[in-house]
C-alpha positions in Angstrom: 7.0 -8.4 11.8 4.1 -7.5 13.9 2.7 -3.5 14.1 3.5 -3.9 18.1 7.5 -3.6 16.7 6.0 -0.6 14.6 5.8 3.1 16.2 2.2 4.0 17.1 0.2 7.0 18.1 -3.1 6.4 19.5 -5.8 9.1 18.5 -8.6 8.9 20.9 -11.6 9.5 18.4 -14.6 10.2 21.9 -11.9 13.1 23.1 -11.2 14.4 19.6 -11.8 18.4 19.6 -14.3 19.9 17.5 -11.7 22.3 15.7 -9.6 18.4 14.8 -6.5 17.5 16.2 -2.4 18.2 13.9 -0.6 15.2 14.7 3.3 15.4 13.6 5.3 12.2 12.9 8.9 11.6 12.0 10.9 8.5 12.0 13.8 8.7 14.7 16.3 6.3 16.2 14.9 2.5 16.0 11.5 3.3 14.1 13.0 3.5 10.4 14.9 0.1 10.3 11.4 -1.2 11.7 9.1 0.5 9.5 11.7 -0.3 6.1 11.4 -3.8 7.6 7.6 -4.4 7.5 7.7 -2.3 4.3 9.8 -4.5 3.2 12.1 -2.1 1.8 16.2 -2.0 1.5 16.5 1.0 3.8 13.7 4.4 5.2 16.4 7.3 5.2 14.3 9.5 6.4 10.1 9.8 7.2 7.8 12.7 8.4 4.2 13.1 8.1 1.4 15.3 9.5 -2.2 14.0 10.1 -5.2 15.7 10.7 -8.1 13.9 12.3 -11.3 15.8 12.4 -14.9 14.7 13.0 -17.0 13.4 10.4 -20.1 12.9 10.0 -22.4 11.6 13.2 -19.7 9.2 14.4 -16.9 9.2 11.5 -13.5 11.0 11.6 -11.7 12.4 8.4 -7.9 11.9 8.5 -5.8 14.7 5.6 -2.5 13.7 6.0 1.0 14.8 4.0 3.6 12.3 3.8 7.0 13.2 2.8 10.1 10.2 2.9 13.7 9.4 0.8 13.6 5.5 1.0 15.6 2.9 -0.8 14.0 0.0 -3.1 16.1 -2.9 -4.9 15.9 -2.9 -8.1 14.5 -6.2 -9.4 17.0 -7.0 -12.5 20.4 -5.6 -10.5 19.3 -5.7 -6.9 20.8 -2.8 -6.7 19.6 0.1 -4.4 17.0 2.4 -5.9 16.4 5.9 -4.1 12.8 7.3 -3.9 11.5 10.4 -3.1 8.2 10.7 -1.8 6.0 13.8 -1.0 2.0 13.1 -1.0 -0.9 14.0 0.4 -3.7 12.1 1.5 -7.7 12.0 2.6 -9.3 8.9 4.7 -12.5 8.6 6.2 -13.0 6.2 9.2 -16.4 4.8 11.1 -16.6 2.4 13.8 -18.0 -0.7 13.1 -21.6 0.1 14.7 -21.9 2.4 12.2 -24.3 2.0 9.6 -21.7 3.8 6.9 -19.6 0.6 7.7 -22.3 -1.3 5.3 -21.5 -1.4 2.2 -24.8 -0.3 -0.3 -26.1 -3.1 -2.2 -28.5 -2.9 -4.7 -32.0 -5.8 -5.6 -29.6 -8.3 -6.7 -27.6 -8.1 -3.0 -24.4 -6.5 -5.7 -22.5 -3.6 -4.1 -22.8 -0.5 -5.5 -19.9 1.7 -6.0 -19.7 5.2 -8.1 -16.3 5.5 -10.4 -16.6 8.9 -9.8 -17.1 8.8 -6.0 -16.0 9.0 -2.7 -13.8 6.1 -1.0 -16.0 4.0 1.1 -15.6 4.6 4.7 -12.5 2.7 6.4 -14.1 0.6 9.5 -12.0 0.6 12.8 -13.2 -1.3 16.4 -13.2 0.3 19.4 -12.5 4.0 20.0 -8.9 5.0 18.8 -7.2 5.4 15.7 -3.8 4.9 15.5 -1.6 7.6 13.6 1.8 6.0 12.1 -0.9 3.2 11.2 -2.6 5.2 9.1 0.6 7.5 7.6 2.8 3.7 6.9 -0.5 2.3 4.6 -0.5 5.6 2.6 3.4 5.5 2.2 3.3 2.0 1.3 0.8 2.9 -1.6 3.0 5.0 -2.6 6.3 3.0 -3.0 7.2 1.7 -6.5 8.5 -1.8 -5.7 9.3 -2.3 -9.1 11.7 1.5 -10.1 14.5 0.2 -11.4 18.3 0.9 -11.5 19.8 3.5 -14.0 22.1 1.1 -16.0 19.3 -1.8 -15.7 19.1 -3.5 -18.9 16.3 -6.6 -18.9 17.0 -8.9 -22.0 14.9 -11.8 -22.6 16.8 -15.5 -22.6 15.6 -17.9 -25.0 17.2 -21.1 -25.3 16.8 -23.2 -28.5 14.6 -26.1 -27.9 15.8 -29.8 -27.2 15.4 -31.8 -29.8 14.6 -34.8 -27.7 12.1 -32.7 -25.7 10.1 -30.9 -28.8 7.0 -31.6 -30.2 7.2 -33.9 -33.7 5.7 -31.5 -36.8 2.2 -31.9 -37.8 3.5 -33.2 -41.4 5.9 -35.9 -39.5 3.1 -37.8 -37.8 1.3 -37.4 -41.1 4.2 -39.0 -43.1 4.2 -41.5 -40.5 0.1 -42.5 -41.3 1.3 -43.1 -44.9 3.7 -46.2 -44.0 
């Protein structure tokens, strides 16, 4: 599936106000069988988000979003659907690519430095837009637990006794074989 099938907002960052822009989202109609799709998810019952985009830096923009969604996952041992509830909040920063922020800080040995403790480094984006359900579908797919599994799921490990044509002769049998 490619995004143009996806539901997109552009946010021009050059006409972004100084006070930031609220941008509201919520899935309608065709857009949650599309999004579930490229999530690749059983079924999006319902989605809504709302994005802020505010200037950062010289030439940056900040995005806070909040991201609330009930989706359905299959389980992996029963396929069988797995509701999720999903209510999180998120920060992103952004440059363009011209931006020196978009190199990464390397240190004598050409290694990049990054800080455990520290801020995320700088998403890079081309040209002058941003797109808002871009941005709000990557932070809801970060949040999806592909793996949750059905309430009467039960994984038990198979183990088949070996073929005894197949297995490996005993150390001690190719000995007693040497002695002959």
């Amino acid at each position: 599936m490619t995004n143009q099938e996806l539901p997109n907002h552009r946010v021009s960052v050059a006409k972004l106000p100084a006070s930031g822009m609220r941008i509201r989202l919520e899935a309608k109609g065709k857009d949650s069988p599309q999004i579930a799709a490229y999530l690749d998810i059983l079924k999006l019952d319902s989605f809504s988000g709302l994005l802020n985009f505010m200037h950062w830096g010289r030439d940056g923009v900040k995005v806070e979003g909040e991201i609330k969604a009930a989706l359905q996952t299959a389980c992996p041992i029963t396929l069988k659907p797995v509701p999720q509830a999903i209510d999180t909040t998120f920060s992103a920063k952004f440059v363009p690519d011209s931006s020196k922020l978009a190199k990464p800080r390397v240190n004598n040995e050409g290694e990049i430095v990054l800080e455990l403790d520290g801020d995320d480094i700088p998403d890079v984006f081309e040209g002058d837009e941003l797109d808002a359900w871009a941005i709000a579908i990557e932070y809801l797919a970060l949040e999806i637990d592909l793996f949750a599994r059905a309430q009467d799921a039960k994984f038990t490990d198979i183990t088949t006794p070996p073929d005894d044509d197949i297995a490996e002769p005993s150390p001690f049998a190719i000995l007693q074989s040497l002695k002959k």
